[in-house]
C-alpha positions in Angstrom: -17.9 43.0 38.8 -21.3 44.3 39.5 -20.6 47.5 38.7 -19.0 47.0 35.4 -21.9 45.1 34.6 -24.8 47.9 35.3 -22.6 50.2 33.4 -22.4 47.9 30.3 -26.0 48.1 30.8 -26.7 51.8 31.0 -24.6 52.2 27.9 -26.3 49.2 26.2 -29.8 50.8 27.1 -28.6 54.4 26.3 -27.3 53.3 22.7 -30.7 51.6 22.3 -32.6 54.7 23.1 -30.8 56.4 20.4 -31.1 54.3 17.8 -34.9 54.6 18.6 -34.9 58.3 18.7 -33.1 58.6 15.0 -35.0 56.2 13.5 -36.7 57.9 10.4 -40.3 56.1 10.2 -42.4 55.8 13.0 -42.8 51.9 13.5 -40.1 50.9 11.4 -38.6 47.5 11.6 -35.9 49.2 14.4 -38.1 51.2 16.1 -40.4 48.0 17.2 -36.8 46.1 17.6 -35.3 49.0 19.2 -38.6 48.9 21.7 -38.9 45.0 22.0 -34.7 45.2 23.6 -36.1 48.2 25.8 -38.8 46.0 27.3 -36.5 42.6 27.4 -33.3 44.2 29.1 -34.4 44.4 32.4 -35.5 40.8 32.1 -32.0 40.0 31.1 -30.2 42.3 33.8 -32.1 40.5 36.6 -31.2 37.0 35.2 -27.5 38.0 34.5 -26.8 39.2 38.2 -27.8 35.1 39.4 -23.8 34.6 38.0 -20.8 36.4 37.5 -20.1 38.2 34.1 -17.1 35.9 32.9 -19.3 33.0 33.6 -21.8 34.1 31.1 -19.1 35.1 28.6 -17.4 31.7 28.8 -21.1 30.1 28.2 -21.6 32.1 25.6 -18.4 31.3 23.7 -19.2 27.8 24.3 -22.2 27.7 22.5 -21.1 29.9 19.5 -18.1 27.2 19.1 -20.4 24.2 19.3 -22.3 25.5 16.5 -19.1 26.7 14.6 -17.5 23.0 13.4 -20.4 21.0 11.5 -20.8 24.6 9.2 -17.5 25.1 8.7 -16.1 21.4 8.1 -18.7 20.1 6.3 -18.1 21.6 2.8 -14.2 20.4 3.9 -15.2 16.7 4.7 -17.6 16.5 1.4 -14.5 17.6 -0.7 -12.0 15.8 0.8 -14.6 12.5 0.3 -14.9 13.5 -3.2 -11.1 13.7 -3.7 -10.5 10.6 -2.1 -12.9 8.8 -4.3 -11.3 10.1 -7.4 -7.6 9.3 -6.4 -8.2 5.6 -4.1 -8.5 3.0 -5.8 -10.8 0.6 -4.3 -9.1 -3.1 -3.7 -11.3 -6.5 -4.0 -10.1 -10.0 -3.8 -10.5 -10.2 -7.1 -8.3 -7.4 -8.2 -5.6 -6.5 -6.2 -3.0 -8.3 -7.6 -3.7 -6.3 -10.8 -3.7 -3.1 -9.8 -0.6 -3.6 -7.1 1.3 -3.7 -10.0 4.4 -1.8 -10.9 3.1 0.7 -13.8 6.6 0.5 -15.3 9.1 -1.8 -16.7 12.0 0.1 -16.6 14.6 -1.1 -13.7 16.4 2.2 -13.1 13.0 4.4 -12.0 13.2 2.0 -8.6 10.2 0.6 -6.8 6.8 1.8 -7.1 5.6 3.1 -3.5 1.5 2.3 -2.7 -0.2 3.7 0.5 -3.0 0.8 1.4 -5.2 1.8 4.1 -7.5 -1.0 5.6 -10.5 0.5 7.4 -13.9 -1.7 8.6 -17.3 -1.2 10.0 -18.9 -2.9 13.0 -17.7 -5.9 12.5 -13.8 -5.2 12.3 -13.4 -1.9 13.7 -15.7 -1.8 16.1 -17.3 1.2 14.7 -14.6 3.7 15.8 -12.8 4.1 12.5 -15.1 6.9 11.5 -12.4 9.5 12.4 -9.6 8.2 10.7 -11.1 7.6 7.5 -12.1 11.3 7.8 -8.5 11.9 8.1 -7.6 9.6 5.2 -10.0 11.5 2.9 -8.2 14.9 4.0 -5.0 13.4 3.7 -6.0 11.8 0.3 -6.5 15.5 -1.0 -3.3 16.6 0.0 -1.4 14.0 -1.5 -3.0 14.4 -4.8 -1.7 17.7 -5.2 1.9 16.3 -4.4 3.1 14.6 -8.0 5.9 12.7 -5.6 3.1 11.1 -3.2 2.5 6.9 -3.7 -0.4 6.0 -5.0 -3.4 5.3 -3.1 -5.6 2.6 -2.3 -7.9 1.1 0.5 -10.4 -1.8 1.0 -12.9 -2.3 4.1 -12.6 -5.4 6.1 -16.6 -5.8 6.3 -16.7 -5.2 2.9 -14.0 -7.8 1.2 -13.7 -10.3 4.2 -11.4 -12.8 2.2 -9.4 -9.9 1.3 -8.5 -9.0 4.6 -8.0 -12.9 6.0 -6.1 -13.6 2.7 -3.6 -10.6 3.8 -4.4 -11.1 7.6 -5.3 -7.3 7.9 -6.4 -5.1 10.9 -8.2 -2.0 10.5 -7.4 0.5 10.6 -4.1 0.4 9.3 -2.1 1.7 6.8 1.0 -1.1 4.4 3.3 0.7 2.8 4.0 -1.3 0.0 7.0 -0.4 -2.5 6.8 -2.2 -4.9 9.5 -3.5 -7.0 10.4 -3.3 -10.9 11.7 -6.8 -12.7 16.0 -6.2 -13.2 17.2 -6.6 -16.6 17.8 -10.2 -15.6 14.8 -11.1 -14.8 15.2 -11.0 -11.4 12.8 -9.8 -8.9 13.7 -8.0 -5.4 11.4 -8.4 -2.5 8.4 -6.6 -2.3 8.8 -4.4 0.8 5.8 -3.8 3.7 5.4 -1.7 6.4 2.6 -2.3 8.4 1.5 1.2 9.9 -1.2 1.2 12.7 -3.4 4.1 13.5 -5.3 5.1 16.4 -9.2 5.8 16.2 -9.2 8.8 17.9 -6.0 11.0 17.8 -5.0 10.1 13.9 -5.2 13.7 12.0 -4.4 14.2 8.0 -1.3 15.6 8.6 0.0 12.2 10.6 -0.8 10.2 7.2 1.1 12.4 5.1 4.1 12.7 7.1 4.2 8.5 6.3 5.0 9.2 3.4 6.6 13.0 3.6 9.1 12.3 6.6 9.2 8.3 6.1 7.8 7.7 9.2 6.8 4.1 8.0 10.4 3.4 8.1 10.0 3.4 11.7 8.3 -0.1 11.7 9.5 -3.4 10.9 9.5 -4.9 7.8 6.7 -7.3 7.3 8.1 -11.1 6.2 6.9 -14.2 6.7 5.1 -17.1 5.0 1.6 -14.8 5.0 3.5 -12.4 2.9 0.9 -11.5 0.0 3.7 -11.0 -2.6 6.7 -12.8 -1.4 5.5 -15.6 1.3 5.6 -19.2 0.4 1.5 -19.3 0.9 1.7 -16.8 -1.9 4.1 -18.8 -4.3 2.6 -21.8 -4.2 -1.2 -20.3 -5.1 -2.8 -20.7 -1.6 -3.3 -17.3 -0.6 -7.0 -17.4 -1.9 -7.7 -20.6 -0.4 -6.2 -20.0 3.1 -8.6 -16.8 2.6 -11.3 -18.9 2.6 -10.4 -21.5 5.2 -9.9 -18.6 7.5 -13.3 -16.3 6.6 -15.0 -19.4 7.4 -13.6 -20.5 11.0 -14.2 -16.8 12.0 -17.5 -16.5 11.0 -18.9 -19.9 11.5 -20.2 -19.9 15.5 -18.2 -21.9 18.1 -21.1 -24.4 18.7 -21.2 -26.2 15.1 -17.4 -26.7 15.5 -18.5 -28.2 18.9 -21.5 -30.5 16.7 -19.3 -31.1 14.5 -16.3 -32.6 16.5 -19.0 -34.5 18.9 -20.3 -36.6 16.0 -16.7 -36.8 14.4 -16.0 -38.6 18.3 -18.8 -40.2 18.8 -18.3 -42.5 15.3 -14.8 -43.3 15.8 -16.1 -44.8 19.2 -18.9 -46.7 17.7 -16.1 -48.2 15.1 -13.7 -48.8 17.3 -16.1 -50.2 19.4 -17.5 -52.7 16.7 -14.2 -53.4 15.5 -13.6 -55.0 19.4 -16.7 -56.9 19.7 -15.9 -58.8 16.2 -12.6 -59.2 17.2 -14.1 -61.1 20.3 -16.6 -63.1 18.3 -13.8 -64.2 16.3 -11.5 -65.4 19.2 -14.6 -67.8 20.5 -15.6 -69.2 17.5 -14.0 -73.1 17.2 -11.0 -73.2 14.8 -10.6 -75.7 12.1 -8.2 -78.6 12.2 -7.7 -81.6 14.2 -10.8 -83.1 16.6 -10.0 -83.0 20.2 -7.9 -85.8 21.8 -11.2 -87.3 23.2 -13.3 -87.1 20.6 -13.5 -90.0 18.7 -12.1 -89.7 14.8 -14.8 -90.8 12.2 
């Protein structure tokens, strides 16, 4: 190993030499480069023999591919952003029942197929969910290009917290949500959901696609229930926004006002009940009205 080394060397040093002897002005920009290596390679040979040759090459390699990632996916990332901007639609409380609605009337084109991914921050994700809305942006772009892809939408859980109780959401996840056109009778089939959950760290573009490419939602359940969105009985009967509500508030309001609140709720049914017993006691030793005692004398 030493020796290929110091013959690398020699060759390195003898191609340097003539560069320096061909250059054609004295003290041109190579020359003083050409002399600057000269004086630095013996430097450099004495450092390199501390460690082997494939050592240094491996470090080497190592650094050029940490550099090589953030300039080269950065232009990517921006893009894909942009794309996904421009093909999501962005979901609200106020608003997704509007827009999760078939964009046809006619029975015979089937059910309208929606890709909603649920991401979150801190607060709901934990701040790992960085990487796979990455991926969703990517995997936005592609899909746009693809005129038989669903259409796309998303909302974040620290961003429409109702939202996300009101649908009982985790992020990040992806529903797969067909949904269905009114029959000619007026009738209405199911809304179907798949529920797709994706992991933080290994979740790539190509892995949301293929949801919709190779029907790998069709892997997981169908979601039913009474916390259905569309077809639930919390839905039909208008309390999907309320229980919303009632749910952002117990997971948000801290553990020790429920604990204020229930000691005071106690503590006033005890004094009632409480006064309600000593009346009742006053009541049963008071004298009742009527006839005088046997040996009291009548008046």
């Amino acid at each position: 190993m030493d020796g290929d080394f110091w013959l690398a060397a020699e060759a390195l040093m003898d191609g340097l030499i003539a560069v320096s002897n061909t250059s054609p002005i004295e003290g041109s920009p190579s020359m003083r480069l050409s002399a600057s290596l000269l004086a630095l390679l013996p430097l450099t040979i004495a450092a390199q023999q501390q460690k082997p040759l494939g050592e240094n090459l491996q470090s080497w390699l190592e650094k050029a591919k940490s550099y090589l990632p953030n300039a080269a996916t950065a232009p990517i990332a921006s893009t894909a952003a942009k794309a996904a901007a421009t093909n999501v639609v962005p979901l609200t409380k106020d608003n997704w029942r509007s827009v999760l609605t078939p964009s046809t009337t006619d029975p015979f084109q089937g059910p309208e197929s929606w890709m909603v991914f649920v991401t979150g921050g801190n607060k709901t994700c934990y701040g790992k969910c960085a990487a796979v809305e990455k991926a969703w942006n990517e995997s936005a772009a592609l899909m746009a290009a693809d005129p038989s892809s669903p259409k796309l939408a998303s909302f974040d859980c620290d961003k429409q917290p109702v939202l996300c109780t009101m649908w009982v959401a985790a992020a990040p996840t992806i529903w797969y949500i067909e949904l269905p056109v009114a029959q000619p009778d007026q009738s209405k089939p199911a809304t179907t959901i798949h529920i797709v959950g994706l992991n933080t760290t290994t979740t790539t573009a190509s892995d949301i696609v293929n949801i919709h490419t190779e029907k790998t939602y069709a892997k997981r359940p169908v979601y039913e229930g009474a916390l259905h969105p569309f077809d639930g009985w919390v839905a039909q009967y208008g309390l999907l926004m309320p229980l919303g509500y009632v749910l952002f508030v117990f997971a948000n309001v801290p553990s020790w006002a429920f604990m204020i609140v229930i000691s005071m709720g106690s503590r006033y049914m005890m004094t009632k009940r409480v006064g309600g017993t000593q009346a009742g006691s006053a009541q049963r030793s008071a004298p009742l009205g009527g006839a005088p005692p046997a040996n009291e004398p009548s008046r």
